[in-house]
C-alpha positions as CSV (number, residue, x, y, z in Angstrom):
1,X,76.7,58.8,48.5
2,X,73.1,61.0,48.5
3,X,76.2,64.2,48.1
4,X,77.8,62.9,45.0
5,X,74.4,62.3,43.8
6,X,73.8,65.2,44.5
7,X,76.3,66.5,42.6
8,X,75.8,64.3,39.9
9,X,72.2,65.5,39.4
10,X,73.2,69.1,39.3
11,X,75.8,69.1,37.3
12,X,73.8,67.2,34.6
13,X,70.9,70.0,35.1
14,X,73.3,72.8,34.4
15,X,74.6,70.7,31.2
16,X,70.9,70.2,30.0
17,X,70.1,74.1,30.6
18,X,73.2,74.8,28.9
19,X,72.2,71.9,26.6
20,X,68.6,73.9,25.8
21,X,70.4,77.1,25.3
22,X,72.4,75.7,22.5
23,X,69.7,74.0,20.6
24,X,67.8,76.8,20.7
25,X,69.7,80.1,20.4
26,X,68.1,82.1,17.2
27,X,64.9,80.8,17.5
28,X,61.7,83.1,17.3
29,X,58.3,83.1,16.9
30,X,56.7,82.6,13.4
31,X,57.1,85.4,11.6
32,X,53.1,85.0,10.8
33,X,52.3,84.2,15.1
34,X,49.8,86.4,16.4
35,X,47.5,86.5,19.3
36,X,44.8,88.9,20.6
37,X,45.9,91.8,21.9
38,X,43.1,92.4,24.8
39,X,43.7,89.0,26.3
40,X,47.6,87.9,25.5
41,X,49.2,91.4,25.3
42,X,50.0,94.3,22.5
43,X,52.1,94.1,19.3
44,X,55.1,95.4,20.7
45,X,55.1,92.2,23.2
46,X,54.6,89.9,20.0
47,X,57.6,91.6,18.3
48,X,59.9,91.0,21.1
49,X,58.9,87.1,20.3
50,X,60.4,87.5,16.8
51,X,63.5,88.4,18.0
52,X,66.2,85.9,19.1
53,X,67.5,85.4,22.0
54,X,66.4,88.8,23.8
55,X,65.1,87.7,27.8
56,X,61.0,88.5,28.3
57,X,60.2,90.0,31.5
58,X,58.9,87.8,33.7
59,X,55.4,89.0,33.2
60,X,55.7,88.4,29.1
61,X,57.2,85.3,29.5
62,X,54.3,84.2,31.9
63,X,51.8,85.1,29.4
64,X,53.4,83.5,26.5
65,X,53.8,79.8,28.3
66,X,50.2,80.3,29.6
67,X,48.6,80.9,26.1
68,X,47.2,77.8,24.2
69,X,45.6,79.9,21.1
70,X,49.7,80.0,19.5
71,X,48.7,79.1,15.6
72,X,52.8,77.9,16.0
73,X,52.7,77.0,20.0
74,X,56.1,74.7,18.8
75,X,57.7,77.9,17.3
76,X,56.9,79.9,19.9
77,X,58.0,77.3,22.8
78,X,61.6,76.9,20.8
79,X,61.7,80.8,21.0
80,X,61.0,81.0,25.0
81,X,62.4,77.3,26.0
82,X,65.9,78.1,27.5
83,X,64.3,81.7,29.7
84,X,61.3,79.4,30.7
85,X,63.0,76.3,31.4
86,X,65.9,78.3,33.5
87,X,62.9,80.0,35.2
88,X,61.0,76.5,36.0
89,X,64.2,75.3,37.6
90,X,64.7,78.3,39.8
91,X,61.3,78.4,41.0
92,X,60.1,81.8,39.4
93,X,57.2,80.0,37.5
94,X,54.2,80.0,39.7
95,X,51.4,78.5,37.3
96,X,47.9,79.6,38.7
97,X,46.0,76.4,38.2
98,X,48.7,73.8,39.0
99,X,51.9,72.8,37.3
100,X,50.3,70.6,34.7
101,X,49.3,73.5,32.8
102,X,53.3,74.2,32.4
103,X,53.1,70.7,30.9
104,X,50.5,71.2,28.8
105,X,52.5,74.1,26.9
106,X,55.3,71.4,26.2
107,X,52.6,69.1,25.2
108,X,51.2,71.9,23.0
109,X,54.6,72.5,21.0
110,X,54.6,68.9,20.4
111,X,58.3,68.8,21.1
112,X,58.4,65.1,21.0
113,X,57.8,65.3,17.1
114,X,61.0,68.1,16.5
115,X,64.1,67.2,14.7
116,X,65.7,64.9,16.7
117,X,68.5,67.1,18.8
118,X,66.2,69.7,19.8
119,X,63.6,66.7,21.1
120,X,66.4,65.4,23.0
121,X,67.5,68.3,24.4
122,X,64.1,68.8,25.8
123,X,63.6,65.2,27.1
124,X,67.5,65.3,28.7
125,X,66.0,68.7,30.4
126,X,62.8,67.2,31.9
127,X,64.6,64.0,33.2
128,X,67.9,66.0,34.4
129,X,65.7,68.3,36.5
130,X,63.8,65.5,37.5
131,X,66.9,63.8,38.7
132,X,67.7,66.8,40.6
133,X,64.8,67.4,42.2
134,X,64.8,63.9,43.9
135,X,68.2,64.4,45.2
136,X,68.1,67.9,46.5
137,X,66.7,67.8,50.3
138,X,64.9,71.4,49.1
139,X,64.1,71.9,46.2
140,X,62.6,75.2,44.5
141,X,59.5,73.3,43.0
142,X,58.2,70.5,44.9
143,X,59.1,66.8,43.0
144,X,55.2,66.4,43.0
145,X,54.9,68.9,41.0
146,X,57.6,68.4,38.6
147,X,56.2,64.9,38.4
148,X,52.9,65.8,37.5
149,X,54.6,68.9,35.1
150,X,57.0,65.9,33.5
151,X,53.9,63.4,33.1
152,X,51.8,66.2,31.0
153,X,55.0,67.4,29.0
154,X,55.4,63.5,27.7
155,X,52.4,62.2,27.6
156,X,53.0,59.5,30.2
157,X,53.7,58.8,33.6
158,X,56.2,55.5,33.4
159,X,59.4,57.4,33.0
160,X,59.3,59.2,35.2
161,X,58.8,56.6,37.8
162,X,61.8,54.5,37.3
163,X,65.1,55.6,39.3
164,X,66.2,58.9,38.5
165,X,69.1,58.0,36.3
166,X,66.8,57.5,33.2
């Protein structure tokens, strides 16, 4: 049973990333965004966050998610959601104090308040990978930590402790 699960679980995480790149594929930054250039990075990095659908490097993208200053943080999270959400799952996002301030970028672009497929989509991400992560036996980011990510993206904690086929 814990294999088909399993299965279960993953295969509704790869619909929800695929989900996530649907919803959001054309989205960019506010034409307007802008951010300093000696702490978040130069004007060339800001362009590439007016363009659609073109991957960050990991660095970029890192800066961009870790930046609270956005005037648009909702635009700007639409614009890096399926690269950032993709790298979440995979384990590439190593926040530097503690996974709640990945939450706190969702919680930032206020996705709860977005028209109502692309809030879904999000909210079908969060509780698909949290599915996942409590049935794989190793997975890339600890459930504690996608717990705590989860609880800070949503504003709450009861979700997310009901059974994982919310």
């Amino acid at each position: 049973m814990m294999n088909l699960d399993r299965s279960r679980a993953r295969l509704r995480l790869d619909a929800a990333l695929d989900g996530l790149a649907a919803t959001f594929r054309g989205m960019t930054a506010h034409p307007d965004e802008h951010n300093c250039d000696c702490h978040w990075g130069s004007a060339e990095d800001l362009a590439q966050l007016k363009v659609a659908d073109t991957e960050l490097d990991p660095d970029l993208l890192r800066r961009t998610w870790e930046a609270i200053d956005w005037s648009d943080h909702a635009s700007v999270l639409r614009r890096i959601l399926p690269q950032f959400a993709t790298a979440l799952v995979k384990g590439h996002i190593e926040p530097l104090f503690g996974f709640e301030t990945v939450g706190l970028s969702f919680a930032l672009g206020h996705w709860q308040r977005w028209p109502a497929g692309q809030a879904a989509a999000v909210e079908e991400f969060l509780h698909a990978w949290w599915a996942h992560t409590l049935t794989d036996p190793d997975p890339a980011v600890p459930a504690y930590e996608v717990l705590i990510l989860s609880a800070e993206a949503s504003g709450t904690l009861s979700p997310w402790l009901h059974t994982w086929e919310h």
